[in-house]
C-alpha positions in Angstrom: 37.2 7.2 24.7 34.4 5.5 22.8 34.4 4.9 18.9 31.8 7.8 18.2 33.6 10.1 20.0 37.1 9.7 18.8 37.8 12.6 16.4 41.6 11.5 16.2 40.6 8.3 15.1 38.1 9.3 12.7 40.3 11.6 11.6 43.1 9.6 10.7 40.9 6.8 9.6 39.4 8.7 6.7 43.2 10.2 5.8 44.3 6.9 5.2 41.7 6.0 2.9 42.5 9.0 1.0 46.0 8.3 0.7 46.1 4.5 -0.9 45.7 5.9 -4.2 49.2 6.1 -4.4 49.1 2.2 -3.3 46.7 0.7 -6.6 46.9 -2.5 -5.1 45.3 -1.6 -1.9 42.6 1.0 -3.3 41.8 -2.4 -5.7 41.2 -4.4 -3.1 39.2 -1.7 -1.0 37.1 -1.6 -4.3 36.3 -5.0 -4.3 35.4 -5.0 -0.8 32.9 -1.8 -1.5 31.4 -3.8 -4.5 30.6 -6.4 -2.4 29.4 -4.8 0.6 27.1 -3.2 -1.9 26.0 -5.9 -4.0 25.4 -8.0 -0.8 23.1 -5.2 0.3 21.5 -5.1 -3.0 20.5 -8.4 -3.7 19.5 -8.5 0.0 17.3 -5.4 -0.4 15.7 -6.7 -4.0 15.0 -10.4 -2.8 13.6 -9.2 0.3 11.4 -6.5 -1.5 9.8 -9.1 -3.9 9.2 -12.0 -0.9 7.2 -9.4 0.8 5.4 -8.6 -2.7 4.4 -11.5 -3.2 3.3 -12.2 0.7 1.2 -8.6 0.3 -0.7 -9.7 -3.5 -1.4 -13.3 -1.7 -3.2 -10.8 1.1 -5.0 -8.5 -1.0 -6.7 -11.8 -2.9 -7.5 -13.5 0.6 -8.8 -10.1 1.8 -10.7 -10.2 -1.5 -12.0 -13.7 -2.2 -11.6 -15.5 1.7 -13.2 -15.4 5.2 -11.5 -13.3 7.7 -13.4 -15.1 10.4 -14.8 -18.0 10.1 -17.5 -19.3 12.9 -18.4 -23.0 13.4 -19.9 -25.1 15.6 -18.3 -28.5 17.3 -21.9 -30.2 16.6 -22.5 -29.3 13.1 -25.4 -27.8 12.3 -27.1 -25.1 14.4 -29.3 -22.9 13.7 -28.2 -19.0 12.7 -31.1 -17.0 13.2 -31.1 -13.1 12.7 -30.5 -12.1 16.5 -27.1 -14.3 16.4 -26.1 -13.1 13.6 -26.9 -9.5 14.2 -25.3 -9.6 17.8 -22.1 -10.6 15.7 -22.3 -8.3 13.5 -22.8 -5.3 16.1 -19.6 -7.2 18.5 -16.9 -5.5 16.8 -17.4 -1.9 14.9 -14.9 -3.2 11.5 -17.7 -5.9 10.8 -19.2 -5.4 7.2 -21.2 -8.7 6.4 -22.1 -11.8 8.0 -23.0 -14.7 5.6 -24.3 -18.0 6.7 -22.8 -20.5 5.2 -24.2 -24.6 4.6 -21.2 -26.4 3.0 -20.4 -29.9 2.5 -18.0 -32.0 0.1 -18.8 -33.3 -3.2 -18.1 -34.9 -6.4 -19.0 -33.3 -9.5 -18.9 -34.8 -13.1 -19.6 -33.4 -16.3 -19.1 -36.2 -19.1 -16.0 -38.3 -18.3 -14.5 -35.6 -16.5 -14.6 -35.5 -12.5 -13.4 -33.3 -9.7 -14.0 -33.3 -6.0 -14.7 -30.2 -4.3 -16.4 -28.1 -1.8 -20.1 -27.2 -2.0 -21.0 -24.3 -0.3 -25.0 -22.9 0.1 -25.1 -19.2 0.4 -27.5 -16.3 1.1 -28.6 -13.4 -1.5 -26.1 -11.2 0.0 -23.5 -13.3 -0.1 -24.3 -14.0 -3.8 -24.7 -10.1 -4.4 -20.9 -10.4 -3.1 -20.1 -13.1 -5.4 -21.9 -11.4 -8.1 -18.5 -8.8 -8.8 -16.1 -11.8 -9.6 -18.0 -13.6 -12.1 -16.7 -13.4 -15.1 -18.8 -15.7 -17.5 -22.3 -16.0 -17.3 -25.2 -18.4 -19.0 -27.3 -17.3 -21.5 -31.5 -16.8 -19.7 -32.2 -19.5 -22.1 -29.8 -22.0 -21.0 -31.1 -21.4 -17.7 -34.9 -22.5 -18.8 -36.0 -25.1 -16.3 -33.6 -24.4 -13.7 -34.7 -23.1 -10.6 -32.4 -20.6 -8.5 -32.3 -23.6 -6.1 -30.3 -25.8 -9.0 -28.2 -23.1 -10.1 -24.6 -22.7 -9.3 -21.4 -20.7 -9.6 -17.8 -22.3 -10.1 -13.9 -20.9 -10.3 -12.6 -20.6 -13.4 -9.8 -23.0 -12.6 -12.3 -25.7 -11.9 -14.2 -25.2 -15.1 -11.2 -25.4 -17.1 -10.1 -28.5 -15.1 -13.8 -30.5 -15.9 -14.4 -29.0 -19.6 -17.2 -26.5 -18.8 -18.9 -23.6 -19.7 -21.6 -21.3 -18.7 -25.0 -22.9 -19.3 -23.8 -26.7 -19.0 -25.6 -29.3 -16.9 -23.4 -31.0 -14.0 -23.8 -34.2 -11.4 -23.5 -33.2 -8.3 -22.9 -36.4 -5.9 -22.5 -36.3 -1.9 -19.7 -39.2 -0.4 -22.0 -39.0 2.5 -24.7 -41.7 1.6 -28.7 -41.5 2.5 -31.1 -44.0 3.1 -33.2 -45.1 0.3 -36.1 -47.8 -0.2 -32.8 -50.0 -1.4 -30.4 -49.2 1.3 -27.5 -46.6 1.6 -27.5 -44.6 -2.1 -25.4 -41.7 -2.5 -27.2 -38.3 -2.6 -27.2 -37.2 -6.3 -28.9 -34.1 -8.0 -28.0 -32.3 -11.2 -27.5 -28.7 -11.6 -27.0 -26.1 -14.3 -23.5 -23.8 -14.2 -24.9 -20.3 -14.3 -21.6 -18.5 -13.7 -17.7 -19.0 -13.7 -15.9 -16.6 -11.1 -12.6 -15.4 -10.7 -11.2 -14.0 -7.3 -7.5 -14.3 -8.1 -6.9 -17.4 -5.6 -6.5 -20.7 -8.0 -6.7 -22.9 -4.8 -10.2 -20.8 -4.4 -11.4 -21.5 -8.5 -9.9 -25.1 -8.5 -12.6 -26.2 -5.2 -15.3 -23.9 -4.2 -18.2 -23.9 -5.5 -21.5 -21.6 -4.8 -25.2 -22.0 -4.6 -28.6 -20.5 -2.9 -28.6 -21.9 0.2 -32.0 -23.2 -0.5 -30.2 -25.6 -3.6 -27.7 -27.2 -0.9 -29.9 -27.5 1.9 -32.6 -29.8 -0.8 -29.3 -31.8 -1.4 -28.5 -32.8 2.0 -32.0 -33.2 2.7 -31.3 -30.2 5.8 -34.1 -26.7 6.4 -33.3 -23.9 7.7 -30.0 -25.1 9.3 -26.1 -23.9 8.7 -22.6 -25.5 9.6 -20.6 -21.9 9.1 -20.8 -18.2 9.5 -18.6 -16.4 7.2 -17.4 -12.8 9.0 -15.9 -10.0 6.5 -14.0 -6.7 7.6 -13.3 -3.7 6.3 -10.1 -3.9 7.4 -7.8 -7.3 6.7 -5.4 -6.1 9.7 -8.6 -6.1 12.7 -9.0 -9.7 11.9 -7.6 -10.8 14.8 -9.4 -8.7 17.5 -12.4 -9.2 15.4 -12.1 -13.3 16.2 -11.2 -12.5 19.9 -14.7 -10.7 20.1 -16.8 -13.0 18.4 -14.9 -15.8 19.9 -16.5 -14.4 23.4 -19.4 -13.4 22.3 -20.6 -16.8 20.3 -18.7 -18.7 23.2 -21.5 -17.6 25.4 -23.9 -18.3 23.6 -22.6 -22.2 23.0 -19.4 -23.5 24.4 -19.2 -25.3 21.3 -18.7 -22.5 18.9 -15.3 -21.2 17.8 -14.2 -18.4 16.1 -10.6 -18.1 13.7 -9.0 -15.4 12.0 -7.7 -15.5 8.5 -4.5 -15.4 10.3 -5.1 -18.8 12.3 -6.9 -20.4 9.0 -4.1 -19.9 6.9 -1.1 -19.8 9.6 1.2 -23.1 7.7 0.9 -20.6 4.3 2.2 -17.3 6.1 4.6 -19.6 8.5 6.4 -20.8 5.2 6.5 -17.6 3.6 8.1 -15.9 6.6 10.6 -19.1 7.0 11.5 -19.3 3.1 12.4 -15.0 3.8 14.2 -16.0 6.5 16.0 -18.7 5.2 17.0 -16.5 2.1 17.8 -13.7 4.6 20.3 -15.9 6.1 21.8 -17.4 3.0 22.6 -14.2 1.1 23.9 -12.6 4.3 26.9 -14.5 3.3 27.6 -12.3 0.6 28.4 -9.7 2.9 30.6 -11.8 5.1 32.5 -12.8 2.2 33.0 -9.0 1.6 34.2 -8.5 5.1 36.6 -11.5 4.1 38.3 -8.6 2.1 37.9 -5.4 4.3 40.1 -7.8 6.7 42.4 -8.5 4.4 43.1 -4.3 3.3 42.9 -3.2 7.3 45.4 -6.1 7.6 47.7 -4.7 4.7 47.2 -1.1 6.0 48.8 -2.1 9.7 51.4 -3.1 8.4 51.8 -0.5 5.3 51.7 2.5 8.2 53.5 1.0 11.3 55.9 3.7 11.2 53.3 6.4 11.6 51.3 4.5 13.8 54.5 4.3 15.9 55.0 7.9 15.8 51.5 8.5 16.8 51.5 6.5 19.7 55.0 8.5 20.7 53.0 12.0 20.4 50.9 10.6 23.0 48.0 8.5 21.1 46.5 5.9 23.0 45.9 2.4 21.8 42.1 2.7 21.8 42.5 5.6 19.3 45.0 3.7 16.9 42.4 1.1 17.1 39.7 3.3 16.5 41.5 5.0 13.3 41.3 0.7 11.6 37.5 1.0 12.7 36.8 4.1 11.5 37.9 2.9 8.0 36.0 -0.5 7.7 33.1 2.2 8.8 33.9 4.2 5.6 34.2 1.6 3.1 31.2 -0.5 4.8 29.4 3.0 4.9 30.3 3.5 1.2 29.1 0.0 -0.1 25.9 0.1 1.9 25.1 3.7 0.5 25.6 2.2 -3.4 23.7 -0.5 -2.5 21.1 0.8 -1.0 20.5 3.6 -3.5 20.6 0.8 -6.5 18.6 -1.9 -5.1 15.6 0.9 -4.7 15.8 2.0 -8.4 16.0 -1.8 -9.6 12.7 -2.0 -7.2 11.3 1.5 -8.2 11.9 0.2 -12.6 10.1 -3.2 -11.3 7.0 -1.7 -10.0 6.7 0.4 -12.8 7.6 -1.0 -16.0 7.1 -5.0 -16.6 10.8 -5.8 -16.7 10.1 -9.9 -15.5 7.1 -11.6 -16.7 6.0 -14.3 -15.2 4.3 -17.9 -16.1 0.4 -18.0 -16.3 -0.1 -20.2 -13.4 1.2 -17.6 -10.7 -1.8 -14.6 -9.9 0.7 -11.9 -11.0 2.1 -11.8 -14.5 5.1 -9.3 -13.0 7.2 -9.3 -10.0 5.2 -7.8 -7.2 8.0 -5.2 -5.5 6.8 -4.0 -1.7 9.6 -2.3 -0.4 9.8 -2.5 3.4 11.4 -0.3 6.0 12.2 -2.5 8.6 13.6 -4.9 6.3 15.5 -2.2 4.6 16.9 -0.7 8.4 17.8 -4.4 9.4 20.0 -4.9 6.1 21.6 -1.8 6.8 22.1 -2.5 10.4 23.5 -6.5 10.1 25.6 -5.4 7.0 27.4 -2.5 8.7 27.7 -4.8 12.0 29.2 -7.4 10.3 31.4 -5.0 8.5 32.7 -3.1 11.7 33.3 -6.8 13.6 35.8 -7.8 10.4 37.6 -4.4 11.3 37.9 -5.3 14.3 40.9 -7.7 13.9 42.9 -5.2 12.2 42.1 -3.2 14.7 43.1 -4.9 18.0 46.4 -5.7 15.7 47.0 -2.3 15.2 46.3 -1.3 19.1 49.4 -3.2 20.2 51.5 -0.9 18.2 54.2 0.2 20.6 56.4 3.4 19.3 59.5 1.8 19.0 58.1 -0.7 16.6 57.7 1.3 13.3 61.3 3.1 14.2 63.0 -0.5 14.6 61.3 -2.2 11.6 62.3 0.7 9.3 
């Protein structure tokens, strides 16, 4: 007779655990076990729920502020006229803009401060994009003799780092040196900070920085050339079938294109957050086993406490399995018990997070309160490796109690 099945068992189990109040030290010892069955499943539940917050505000600020598929070429530069760039648009139906990009790596200085950084040349539309995160603009007269070729836009962690505000003037310098009637010189060219943005990412503010494509391709000395297309979605999920069509479809074009998802650029970020949930999965798992520790200890007690019944049980015709069953049916109860308090607390300490700003947090993080995502499948696999851990412990107890023989209870008492 299986476990589910066994009425006597259940039966029995559950009118055991009734009677130890008249024992106070076991019912103590079953209430420690429920307290820390349920504070296991708790803190599990909690920890969980804030790793994934966290992982799901990172993705709503790379949805926001990053490319979710970047396209580049093996060679460098190549030309993206408007057939290539319309055929990508029209290869997958959740494509909403396609932005060439010219970028290259600088060195900016403003006074004695200096920062190193990424220099990216833009189109109108991607500025127009651009245009809903700044925060800080220049005055129109600060701008006075500035082209929209020598204007740019920078994070607001950068212009913190290099002392500037909207309307200052700024080196640019290129590492890559040019020829010049003296030799190799560095390519140099001053512009004017029109803007400071903000997109939530602080690795985004601290080293991008944004101009008219026509202001970074009069740097480098390059016309009408690009070294990036920049793909956006309407939905974050589709990235990756998005990058498999382009992939093809720019692939035939050149085999010396490629295409990446937002997934494969910043794979070694989600990697670490999925190992550091793991890895904290695994350590307060122990919590519960430590908890189990104690449900062994009671089933233990309990054998021996009701041998004599047992005994007389397994004379009225009980079969091992079901006096087994009756010491698995009760670490079910008080697993089942623990896991139920538990569970109910941990998603009102998660429900009072998300809504009232119980936990602030330091400035430099991009959320000032915990982020709480409450997931079901992490929720159901607590549940499940907590009450299968649980019913394991019971089962020593319960293999103990199986090899009660009839006469044994009779003869010890």
């Amino acid at each position: 007779m299986s476990f589910w099945s066994d009425g006597l068992g259940r039966k029995v189990g559950f009118r055991y655990l009734r009677a130890k109040k008249s024992s106070s030290f076991l019912s103590l010892i079953t209430t420690i076990s429920i307290g820390g069955v349920a504070v296991g499943v708790l803190t599990l539940i909690v920890t969980l729920s804030v790793m994934s917050g966290f992982e799901s505000e990172l993705k709503k600020r790379l949805f926001a502020a990053e490319t979710h598929v970047l396209i580049e070429n093996d060679e460098g530069y190549f030309k993206a006229d408007d057939v290539l760039l319309g055929r990508i648009q029209s290869s997958f139906a959740g494509i909403t803009h396609v932005f060439p990009v010219l970028q290259t790596e600088v060195i900016m200085r403003s006074g004695n401060k200096v920062s190193g950084g990424v220099f990216k040349g833009v189109s109108g539309a991607h500025l127009k994009w651009l245009d809903s995160h700044v925060t800080e603009r220049a005055p129109a007269d600060f701008l006075t003799g500035f082209g929209p070729e020598s204007r740019l836009y920078m994070g607001q962690e950068l212009a913190f780092e290099i002392a500037v505000v909207p309307g200052d003037r700024i080196t640019v310098v290129s590492p890559v040196e040019t020829e010049g009637p003296l030799g190799a010189v560095p390519r140099v060219k001053k512009f004017v900070v029109a803007g400071v943005y903000k997109t939530g990412i602080p690795e985004q503010e601290l080293h991008v920085v944004f101009a008219p494509i026509a202001g970074v391709e009069s740097f480098l000395h390059q016309s009408g050339v690009v070294n990036q297309i920049e793909v956006r979605l309407d939905r974050f999920e589709d990235a990756g079938i998005a990058a498999e069509k382009t992939r093809a479809l720019v692939e035939s074009v050149s085999p010396s294109f490629s295409a990446r998802s937002w997934q494969e650029l910043n794979a070694h970020l989600f990697r670490s957050l999925r190992l550091e949930r793991t890895a904290m999965f695994c350590i307060l798992i122990f919590i519960i086993v430590v908890a189990s520790f104690n449900i062994v200890s009671t089933l233990t007690m309990m054998v021996t406490e009701k041998k004599l019944s047992l005994s007389i049980l397994r004379a009225m015709g009980a079969t091992p399995a079901q006096i087994g069953n009756v010491f698995l049916w009760e670490g079910f109860a008080i697993g089942g018990v623990g896991i139920l308090l538990g569970l109910v607390t941990s998603l009102l300490i998660c429900w009072a997070l998300r809504q009232f700003p119980l936990i602030e947090l330091p400035d430099f993080y991009y959320d000032r309160t915990l982020p709480v995502v409450v997931s079901a499948y992490s929720v159901v696999t607590v549940v499940v490796v907590t009450l299968a851990i649980v019913l394991l412990g019971a089962v020593i107890p319960s293999r103990k109690a199986s090899k009660t023989s009839p006469i044994d209870g009779i003869n010890d008492a």
